[in-house]
N, C-alpha and C positions, 0 to 999 in steps of 0.2 A: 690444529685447533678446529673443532667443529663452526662450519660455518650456522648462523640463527638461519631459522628457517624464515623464508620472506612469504610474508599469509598474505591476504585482505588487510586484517588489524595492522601491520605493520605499515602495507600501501598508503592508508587513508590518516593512519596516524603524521604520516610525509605533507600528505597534503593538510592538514590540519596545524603541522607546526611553521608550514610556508605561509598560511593565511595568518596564521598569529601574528608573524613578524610580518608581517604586510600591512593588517590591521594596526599591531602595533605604533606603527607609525603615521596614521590615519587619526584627524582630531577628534573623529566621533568616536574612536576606540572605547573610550570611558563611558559616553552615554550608551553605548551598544550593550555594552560588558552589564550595565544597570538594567537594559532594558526586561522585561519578559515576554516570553514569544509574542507574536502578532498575531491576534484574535485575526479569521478570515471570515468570521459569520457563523449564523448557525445554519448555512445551507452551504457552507466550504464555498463559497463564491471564489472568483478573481478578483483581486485588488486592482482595480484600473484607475490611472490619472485620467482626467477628461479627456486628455487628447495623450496620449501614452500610447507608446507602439507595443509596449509588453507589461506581462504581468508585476505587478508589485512586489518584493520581497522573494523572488521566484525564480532559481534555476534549472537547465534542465541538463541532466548528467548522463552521460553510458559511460559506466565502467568495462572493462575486460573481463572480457569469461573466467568465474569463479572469484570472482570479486563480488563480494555482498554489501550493503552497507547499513542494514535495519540496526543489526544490535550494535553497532559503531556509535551509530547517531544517538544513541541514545545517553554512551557515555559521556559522547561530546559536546551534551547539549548549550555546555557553556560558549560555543561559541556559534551559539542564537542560529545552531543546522538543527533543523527539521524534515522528517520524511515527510512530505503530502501525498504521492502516489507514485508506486510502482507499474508498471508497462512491460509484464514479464516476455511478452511474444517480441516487442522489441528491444529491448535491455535496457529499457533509459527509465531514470530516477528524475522526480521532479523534488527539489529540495526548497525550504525556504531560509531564506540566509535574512539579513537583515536592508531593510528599504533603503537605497541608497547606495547600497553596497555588490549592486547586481554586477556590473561589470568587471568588478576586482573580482570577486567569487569566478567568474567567467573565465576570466584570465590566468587565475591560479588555476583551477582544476585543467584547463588546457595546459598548461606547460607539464602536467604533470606525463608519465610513460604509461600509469594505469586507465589513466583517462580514454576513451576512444571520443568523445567530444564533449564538451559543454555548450550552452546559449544562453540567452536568454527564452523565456517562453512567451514569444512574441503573440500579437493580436492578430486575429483573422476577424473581416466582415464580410457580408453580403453586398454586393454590386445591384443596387435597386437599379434596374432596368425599366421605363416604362412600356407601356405594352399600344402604345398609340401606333395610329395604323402604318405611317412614313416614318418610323425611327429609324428602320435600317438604311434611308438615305441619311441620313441627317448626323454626318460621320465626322462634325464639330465640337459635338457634346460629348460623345468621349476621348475626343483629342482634349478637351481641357478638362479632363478628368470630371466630367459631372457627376456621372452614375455614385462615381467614388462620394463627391457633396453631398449627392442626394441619401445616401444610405444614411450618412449622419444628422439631416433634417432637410425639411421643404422650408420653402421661403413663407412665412405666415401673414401675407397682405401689406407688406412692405410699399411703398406707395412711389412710381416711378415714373415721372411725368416723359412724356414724349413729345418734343417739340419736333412737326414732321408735317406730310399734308394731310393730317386728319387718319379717319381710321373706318374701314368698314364695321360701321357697330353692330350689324345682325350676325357676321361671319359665325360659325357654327362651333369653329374653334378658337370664338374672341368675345362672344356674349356676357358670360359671366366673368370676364376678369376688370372691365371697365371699374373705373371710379367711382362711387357715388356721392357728391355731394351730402355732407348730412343736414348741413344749413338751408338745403335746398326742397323746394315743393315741388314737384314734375308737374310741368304743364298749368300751371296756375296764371301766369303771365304777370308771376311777380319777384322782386328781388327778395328773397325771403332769410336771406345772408348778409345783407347791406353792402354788397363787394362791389357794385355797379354792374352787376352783369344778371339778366335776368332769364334762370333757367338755366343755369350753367350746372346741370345736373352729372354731365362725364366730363366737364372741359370747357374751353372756349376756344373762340377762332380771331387771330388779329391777321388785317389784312390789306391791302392800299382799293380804295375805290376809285375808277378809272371812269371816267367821262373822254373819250377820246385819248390825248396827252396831260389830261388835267385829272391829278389823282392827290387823295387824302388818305392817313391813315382811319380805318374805321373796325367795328371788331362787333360779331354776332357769336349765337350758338351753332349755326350750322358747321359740323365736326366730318360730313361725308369727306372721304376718301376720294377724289377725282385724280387723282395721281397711280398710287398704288403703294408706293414710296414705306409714307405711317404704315400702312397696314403689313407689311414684309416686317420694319424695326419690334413693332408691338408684337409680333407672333414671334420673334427669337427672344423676345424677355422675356413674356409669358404665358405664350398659346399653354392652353386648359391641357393640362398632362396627368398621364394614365388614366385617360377615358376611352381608349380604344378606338382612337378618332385621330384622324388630322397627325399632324407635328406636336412634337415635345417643345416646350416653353422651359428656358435654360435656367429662371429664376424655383419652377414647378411651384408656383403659388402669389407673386408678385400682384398686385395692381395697379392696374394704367390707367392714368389722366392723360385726355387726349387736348393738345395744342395747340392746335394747325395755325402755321404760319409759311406753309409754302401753297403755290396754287398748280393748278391741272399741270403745269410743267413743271414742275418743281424749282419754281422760282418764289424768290420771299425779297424782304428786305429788312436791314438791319431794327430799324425801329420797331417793327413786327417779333423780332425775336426778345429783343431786350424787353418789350411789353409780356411778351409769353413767359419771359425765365422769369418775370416780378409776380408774373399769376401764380405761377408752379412754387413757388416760394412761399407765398402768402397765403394760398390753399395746403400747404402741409409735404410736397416733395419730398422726400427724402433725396429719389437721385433724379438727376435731370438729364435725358439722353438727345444730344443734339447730332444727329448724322446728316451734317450739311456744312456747307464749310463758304467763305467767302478771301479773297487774296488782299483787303484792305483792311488798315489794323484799326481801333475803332474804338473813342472814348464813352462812347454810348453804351457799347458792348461790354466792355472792360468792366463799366458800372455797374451794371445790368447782372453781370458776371461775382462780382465782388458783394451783391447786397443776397445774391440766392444764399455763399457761401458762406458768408455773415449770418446765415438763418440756420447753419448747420446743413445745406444741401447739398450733395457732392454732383459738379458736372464732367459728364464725360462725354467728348465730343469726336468724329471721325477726322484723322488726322489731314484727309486731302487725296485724290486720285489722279494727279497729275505728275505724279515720281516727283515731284519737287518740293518746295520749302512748303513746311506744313500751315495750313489754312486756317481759318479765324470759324470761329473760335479756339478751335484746339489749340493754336498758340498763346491764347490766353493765359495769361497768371489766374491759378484758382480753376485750371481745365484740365482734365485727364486725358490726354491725347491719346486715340490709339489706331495702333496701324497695321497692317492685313498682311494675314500669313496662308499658306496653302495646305493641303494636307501631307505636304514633305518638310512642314515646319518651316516655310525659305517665304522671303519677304515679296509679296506681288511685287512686279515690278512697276503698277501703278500705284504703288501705295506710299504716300509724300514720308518726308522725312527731316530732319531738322533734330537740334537741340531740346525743342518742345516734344518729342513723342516721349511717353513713360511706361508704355504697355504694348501688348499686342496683343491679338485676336484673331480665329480665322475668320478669311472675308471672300472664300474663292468657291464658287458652286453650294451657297448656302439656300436651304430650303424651309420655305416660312409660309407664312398665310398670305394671301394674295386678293383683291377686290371680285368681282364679278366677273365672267363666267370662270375664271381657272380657279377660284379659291387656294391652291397653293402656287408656287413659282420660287424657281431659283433667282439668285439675284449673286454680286458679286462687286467689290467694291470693302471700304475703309468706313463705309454707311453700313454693312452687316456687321464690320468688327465689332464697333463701338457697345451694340448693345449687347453684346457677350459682356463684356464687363460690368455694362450696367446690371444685367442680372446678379453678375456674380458679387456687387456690391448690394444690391438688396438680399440677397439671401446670407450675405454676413451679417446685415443689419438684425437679418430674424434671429440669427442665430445667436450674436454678441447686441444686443442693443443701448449698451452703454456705452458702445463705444463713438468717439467724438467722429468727425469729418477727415481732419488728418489722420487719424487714427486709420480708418477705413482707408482711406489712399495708401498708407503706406503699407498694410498690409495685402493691397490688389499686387503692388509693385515687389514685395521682399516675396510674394507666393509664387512669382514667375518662373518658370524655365525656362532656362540661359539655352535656349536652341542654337544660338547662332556662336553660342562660346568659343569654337576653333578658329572663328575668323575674329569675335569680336567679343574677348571676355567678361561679361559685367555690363554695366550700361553700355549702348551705344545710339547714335542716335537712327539708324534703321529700325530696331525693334524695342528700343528701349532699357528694361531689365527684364523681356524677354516674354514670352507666349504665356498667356494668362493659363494660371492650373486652380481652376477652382477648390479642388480639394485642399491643396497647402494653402488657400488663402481662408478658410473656413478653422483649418489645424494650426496655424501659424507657424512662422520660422524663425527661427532665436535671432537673426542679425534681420535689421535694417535698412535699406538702401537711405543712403543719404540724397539730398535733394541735388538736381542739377545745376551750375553755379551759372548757366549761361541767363540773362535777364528775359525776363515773359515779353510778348508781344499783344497787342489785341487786334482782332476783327472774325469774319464770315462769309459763309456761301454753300447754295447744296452740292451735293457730289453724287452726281446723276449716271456718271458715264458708266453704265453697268450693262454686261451682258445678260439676257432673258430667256430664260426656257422653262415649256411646263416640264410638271416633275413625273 
């Protein structure tokens, strides 16, 4: 008996009746079968989900030589295949099947012997790069995938208090990102806001007045920098980027209210911070960036802590630089603990650790804006992690701005990469749920980490012991 000869039309008719019965037992079968093709526009655009790694409706096919599929498709068109574009120099077909249906379409056509691949027709973007003059030191932002955040949007004035020793306000690469009061007159010598603070035009300063051993809390505008400290966390939030200057700011658009609660030595006290986190609260915070930590836990703090977070403001605090049990605030309940990584993804070995850390960040040879005369300096320490995250939580705000406080936390935490997964799968209390990836936390990831079951702590102190070199 003569064997049929085996064409194209018979190849594709194989795969046509695998999908059927594939389909067929798929519950959108029916509404598919109803549907009429998918209008793509009148400019053939791509159908893209907001965050969708590929195209809508859309596979991409290579048949074997002497396999055609134009005048197929067109008998088949009952089951919702369409040609969109042939690619004759490399043999691949992009087809469109029906929304929802990409990876079954994907699956058939590979199993098939005609086939030489399927995919899907994934998304490609640009990698915004800024062009600031130290980026190519500054080899933290794209360890946490920035460039990646930044191509999908800048942070648009997201408002990020800095509680630190102040901030050099003329720096060249920190002028423009300051706060401005709107309730405020500059230089008038009046409270033109009713807040009690008069001229509190970028911030305020809480601070202990010292007569000998006799001290009071008392609190001005004076915002200088005498430390250095502020001026390094504010330039990794939001030093002014792609202006062809200076360092890259990790939020590229963020603005800083400056807090000062620490003095020339980076020393503070607990009443000074609780005072500062009720300012930053009460002026509009969104995140509040505490890089200082203290070893006693502290119902002041705790408060202080719990009334910012009650106003909708997320804190994130440096976990501690002593390898040991993490520091107050960051063991607070209501605190984002986080803790320092290197650029081989491995946990400093000064960087504390405890039940409270939720995140990481690097925090080892980071390069930021710095006071007078060096304007930039490396720094290094669980005080540079922290405002990596902070950015990366104002620039989720710009991006998603309905979204609540927990909401924003647990998407810093589900966006992480599990670096340290071979020793420590999933949480742990070293790194957390793992090295902060800005970009999955802007994209989101369909599961959720659940919270840690261990009970919160309070207290504080700053976290100074950092090595220093110009850059």
């Amino acid at each position: 008996m003569t064997q049929p000869k085996y064409t194209a039309e018979t190849a594709l008719r194989g795969i046509f009746l695998a999908l059927s019965l594939a389909l067929a037992l798929s519950p959108v079968n029916t509404a598919l079968a109803a549907q009429p093709i998918r209008e793509l526009g009148v400019d053939g655009g791509i159908a893209l989900a907001p965050c969708s790694k590929h195209a809508l409706g859309q596979v991409v096919v290579r048949f074997k030589d002497g396999v055609s599929t134009s005048s197929l498709l067109a008998k088949e068109s009952g089951l919702q295949l369409r040609h969109l574009q042939e690619m004759l120099q490399l043999g691949a077909t992009v087809l469109q099947v029906p929304v929802g249906e990409e990876q079954l379409w994907v699956a058939t056509f590979n199993a098939h012997p005609d086939v030489v691949y399927a995919e899907l027709n994934y998304r490609v973007h640009a990698l915004e790069v800024p062009d600031d003059e130290k980026w190519p030191q500054q080899w933290a932002l794209p360890q946490v995938s920035a460039p990646q955040a930044w191509d999908i949007t800048h942070c648009n004035g997201t408002l990020v208090a800095v509680l630190d020793s102040g901030a050099y306000l003329e720096h060249p690469d920190l002028d423009q990102v300051w706060w401005d009061n709107p309730g405020e007159q500059p230089g008038n010598g009046v409270d033109d806001d009713g807040n009690g603070k008069v001229d509190d035009v970028h911030g305020w300063h809480f601070f202990q007045g010292c007569v000998g051993d006799d001290c009071e809390p008392r609190d001005d505008g004076m915002l200088d920098d005498d430390n250095g400290h502020g001026t390094h966390v504010a330039g990794i939030i939001a030093a002014e980027t792609g202006n062809a200057a200076g360092v890259a700011g990790a939020s590229w658009g963020a603005r800083v209210m400056v807090v000062k609660v620490l003095d020339a030595s980076g020393d503070g006290y607990y009443s000074d911070v609780a005072a500062g986190i009720r300012y930053a609260a009460d002026n509009g915070a969104q995140v509040i960036n505490l890089s200082f930590g203290g070893d006693e836990p502290s119902q002041l703090l705790q408060d202080a802590v719990d009334y910012a977070y009650q106003q909708g403001a997320l804190l994130v605090a440096a976990a501690g630089n002593d390898g040991g049990a993490v520091d107050y605030p960051g063991a607070c309940e209501h605190v984002v603990a986080v803790a320092a990584t290197d650029s081989h993804d491995s946990r400093l070995s000064l960087s504390s650790h405890g039940p409270e850390v939720d995140i990481a960040a690097p925090g080892e040879g980071i390069l930021s804006t710095w006071v007078e005369p060096q304007l930039y300096w490396f720094r290094r320490g669980t005080s540079m992690a922290a405002p990596h995250v902070s950015a990366a939580a104002a620039l989720l705000w710009s991006w998603e701005p309905e979204l609540g406080v927990s909401q924003v936390e647990l998407r810093l935490q589900a966006g992480a990469d599990d670096v340290n997964a071979p020793s420590y799968p999933g949480w742990d209390r070293y790194l957390g749920w793992g090295r902060l990836n800005m970009y999955q936390v802007l994209t989101g990831l369909p599961l959720e980490p659940t919270p840690s079951p261990t009970p919160p702590v309070y207290t504080l102190r700053l976290l100074l012991p950092c090595v220093c070199a110009a850059p």
